[in-house]
C-alpha positions as CSV (number, residue, x, y, z in Angstrom):
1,X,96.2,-9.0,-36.7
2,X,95.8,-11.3,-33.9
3,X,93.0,-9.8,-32.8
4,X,91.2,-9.7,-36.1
5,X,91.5,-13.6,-36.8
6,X,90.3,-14.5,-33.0
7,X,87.5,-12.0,-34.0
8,X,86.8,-14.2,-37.3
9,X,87.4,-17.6,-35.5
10,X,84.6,-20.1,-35.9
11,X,82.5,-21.1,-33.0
12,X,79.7,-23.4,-33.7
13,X,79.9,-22.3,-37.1
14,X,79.8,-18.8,-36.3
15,X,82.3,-15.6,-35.8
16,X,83.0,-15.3,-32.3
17,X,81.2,-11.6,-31.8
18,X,79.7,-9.4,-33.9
19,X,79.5,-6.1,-32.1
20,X,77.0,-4.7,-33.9
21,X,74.7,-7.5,-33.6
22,X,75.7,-7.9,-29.9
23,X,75.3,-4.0,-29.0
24,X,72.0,-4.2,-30.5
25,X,70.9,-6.8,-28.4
26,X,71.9,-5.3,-25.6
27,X,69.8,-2.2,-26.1
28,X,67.1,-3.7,-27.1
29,X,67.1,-6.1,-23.9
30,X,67.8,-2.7,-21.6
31,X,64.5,-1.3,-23.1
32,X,62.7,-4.7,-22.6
33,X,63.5,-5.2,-19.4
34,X,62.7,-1.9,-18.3
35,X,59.2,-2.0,-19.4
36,X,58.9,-5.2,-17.8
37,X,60.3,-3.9,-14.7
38,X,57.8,-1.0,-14.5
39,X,54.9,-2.6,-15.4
40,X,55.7,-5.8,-13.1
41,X,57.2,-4.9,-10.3
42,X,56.1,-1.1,-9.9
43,X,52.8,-1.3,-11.4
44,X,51.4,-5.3,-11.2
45,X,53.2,-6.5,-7.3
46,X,52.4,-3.6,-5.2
47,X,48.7,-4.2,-6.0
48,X,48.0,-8.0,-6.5
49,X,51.6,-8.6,-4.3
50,X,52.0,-12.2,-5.8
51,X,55.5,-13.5,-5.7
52,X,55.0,-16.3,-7.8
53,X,53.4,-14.4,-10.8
54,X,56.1,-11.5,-10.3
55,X,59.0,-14.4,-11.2
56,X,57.1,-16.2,-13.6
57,X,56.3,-12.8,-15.5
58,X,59.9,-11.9,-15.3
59,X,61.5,-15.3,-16.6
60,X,59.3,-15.8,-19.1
61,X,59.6,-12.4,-20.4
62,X,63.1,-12.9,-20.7
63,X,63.4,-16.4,-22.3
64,X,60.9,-15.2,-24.6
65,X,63.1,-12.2,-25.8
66,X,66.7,-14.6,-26.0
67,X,64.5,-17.0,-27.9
68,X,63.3,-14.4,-30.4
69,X,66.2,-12.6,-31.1
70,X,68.6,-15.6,-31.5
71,X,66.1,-17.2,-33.9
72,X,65.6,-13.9,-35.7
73,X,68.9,-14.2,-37.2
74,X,67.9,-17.3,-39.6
75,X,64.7,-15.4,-40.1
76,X,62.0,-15.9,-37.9
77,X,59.1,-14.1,-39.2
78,X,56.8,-12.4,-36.9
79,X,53.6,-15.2,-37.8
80,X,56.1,-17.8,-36.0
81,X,57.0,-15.3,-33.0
82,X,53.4,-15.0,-31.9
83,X,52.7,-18.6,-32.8
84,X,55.9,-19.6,-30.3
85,X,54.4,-17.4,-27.4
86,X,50.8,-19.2,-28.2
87,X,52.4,-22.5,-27.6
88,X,53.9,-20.8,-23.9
89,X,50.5,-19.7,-23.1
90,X,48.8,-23.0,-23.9
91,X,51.4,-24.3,-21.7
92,X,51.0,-21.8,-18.6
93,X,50.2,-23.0,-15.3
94,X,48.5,-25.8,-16.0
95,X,48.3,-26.9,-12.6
96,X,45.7,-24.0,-11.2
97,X,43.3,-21.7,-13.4
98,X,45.3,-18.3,-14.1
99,X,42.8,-15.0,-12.8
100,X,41.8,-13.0,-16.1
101,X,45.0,-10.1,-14.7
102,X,46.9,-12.5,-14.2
103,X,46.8,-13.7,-18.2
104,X,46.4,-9.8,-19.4
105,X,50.1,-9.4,-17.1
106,X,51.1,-12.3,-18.5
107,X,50.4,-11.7,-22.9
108,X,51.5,-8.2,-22.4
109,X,55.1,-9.3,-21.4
110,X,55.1,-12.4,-23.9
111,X,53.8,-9.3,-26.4
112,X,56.3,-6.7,-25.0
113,X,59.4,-9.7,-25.5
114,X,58.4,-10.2,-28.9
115,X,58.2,-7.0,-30.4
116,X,61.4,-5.6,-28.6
117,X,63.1,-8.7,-30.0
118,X,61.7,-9.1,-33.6
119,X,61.0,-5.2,-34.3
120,X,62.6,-4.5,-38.0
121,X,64.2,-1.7,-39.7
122,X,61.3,-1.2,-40.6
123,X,60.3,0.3,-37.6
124,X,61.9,3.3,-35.9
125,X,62.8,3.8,-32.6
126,X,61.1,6.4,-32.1
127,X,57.6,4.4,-32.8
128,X,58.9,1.4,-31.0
129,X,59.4,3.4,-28.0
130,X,55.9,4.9,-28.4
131,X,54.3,1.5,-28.2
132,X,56.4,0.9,-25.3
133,X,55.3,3.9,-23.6
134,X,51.7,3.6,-24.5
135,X,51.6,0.1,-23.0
136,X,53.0,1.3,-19.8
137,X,50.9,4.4,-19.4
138,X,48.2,3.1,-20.5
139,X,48.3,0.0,-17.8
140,X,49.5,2.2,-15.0
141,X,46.0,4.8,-15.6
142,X,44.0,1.8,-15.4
143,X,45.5,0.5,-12.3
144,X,46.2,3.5,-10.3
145,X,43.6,6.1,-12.0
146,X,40.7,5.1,-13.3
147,X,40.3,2.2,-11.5
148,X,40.6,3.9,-7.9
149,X,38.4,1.0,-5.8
150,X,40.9,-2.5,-6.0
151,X,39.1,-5.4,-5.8
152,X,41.2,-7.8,-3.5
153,X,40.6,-11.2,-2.3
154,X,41.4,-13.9,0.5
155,X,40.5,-17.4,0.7
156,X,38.7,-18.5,4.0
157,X,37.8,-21.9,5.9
158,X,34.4,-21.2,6.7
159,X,32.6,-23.8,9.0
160,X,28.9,-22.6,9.0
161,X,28.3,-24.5,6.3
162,X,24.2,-24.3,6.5
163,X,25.5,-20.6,5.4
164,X,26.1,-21.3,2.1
165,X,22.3,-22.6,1.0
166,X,21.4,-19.7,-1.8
167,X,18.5,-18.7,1.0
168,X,21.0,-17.8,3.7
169,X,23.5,-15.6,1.2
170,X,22.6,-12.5,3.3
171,X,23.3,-14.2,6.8
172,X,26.5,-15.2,5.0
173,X,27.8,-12.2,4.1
174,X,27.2,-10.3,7.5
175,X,28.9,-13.0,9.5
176,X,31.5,-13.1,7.3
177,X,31.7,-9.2,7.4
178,X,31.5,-9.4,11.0
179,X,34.4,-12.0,11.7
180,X,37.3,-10.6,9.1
181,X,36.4,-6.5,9.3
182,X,35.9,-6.1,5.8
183,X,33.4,-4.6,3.5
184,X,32.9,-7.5,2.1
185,X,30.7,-7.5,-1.4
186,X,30.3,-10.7,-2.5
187,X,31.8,-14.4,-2.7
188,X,32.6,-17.5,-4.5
189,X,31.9,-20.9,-2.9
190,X,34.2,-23.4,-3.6
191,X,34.9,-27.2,-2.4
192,X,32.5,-28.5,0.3
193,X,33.9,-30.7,3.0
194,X,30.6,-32.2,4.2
195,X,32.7,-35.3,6.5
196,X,34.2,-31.9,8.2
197,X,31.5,-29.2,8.1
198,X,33.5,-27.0,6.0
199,X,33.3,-24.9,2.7
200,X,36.1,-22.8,0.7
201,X,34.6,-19.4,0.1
202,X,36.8,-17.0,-2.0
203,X,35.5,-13.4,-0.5
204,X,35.9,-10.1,-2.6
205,X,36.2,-6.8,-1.3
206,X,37.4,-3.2,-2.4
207,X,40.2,-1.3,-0.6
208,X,41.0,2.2,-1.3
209,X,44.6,2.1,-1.3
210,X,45.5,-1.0,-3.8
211,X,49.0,-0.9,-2.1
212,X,47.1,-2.9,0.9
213,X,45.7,-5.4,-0.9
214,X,46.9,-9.2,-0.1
215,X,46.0,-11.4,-2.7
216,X,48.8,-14.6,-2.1
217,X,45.9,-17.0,-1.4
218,X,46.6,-18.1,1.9
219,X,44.2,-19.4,3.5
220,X,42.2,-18.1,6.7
221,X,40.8,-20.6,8.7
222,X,38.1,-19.9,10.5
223,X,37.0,-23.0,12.0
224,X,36.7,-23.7,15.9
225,X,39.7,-26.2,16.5
């Protein structure tokens, strides 16, 4: 008896657990989180190996799903869900421009949260696991399959600056070649220091095993201290 009025005791204007409601979030956070987990941290970080994307993907993923599936309850319609993870991806990173992955990563686990979180009766479980699946399998062919030759990057300090006039791109990319070892195939000048001689170049080059790829953007500095 005692047990059934603690159970019905008000808290915030609500009953202190429902345990269907409750066991059904917690399934459908175990299969949200584990298709985050593989596509983030065993398909996206052993490739592009960036630290701050792989938390950022995580927590947002997650706040995203709480968000959805509290609100759900005083019906939250799914034209509001995707407009609430527009307004998070209007406000991403504003501080640095987000590489077009980096904002594929980043709507598939704002995408992935929603329609774990919001999915109706209407929808079995069977097809929400296929959409799941599909997702994953489909990300992990293009990464690891299909798309065999990785395209990684570094940022350099490059001090030749005469280098970087459009008539000297060849002599650029063998010196550049010749100083780091890599097959280098083509790069991206950025800011130009002329009071120090220096220019950011963001160099690209393919690696056939994507696991060796090192894409944290520090920065090598070449310049003769």
């Amino acid at each position: 008896m005692l047990n059934e009025l603690l159970l019905r005791l008000p808290i915030l204007g609500s009953k202190l657990i429902d345990y269907d409601d409750f066991f059904e979030m917690i399934i459908r956070f175990a299969i949200n989180f584990s298709v985050v987990f593989v596509l983030i941290r065993l398909i996206y970080y052993p490739i592009q190996k960036r630290k701050d994307y792989l938390v950022s993907f995580f927590l947002l993923n997650i706040i995203i799903f709480f968000v959805c599936i509290v609100m759900n309850d005083v019906k939250m319609n799914m034209a509001f869900a995707f407009g609430l993870f527009a307004i998070f991806g209007i406000l991403r990173y504003r501080t640095e421009q987000l590489p077009i992955k980096e904002m594929t990563y980043l709507f598939m686990v704002i995408a992935i949260a929603v329609l774990n979180s919001l999915a109706g009766k209407k929808v079995s479980f069977a097809e929400l696991m296929l959409v799941n699946i599909s997702v994953v399998l489909a990300t992990y062919l293009l990464e690891r399959v299909f798309l065999l030759k990785h395209e990684s990057r570094k940022s350099v300090l490059y001090e030749k600056i005469e280098n970087v006039k459009p008539g000297n791109h060849k002599q650029l990319l063998e010196d550049l070649k010749e100083r780091t070892g890599l097959n280098i195939h083509r790069v991206q000048i950025g800011k130009i220091d002329f009071l120090r001689d220096t220019v950011r170049i963001i160099i690209f080059y393919h690696e056939e095993n994507p696991e060796d790829s090192f894409n944290e953007g520090t920065y090598i500095n070449n310049t003769n201290e």
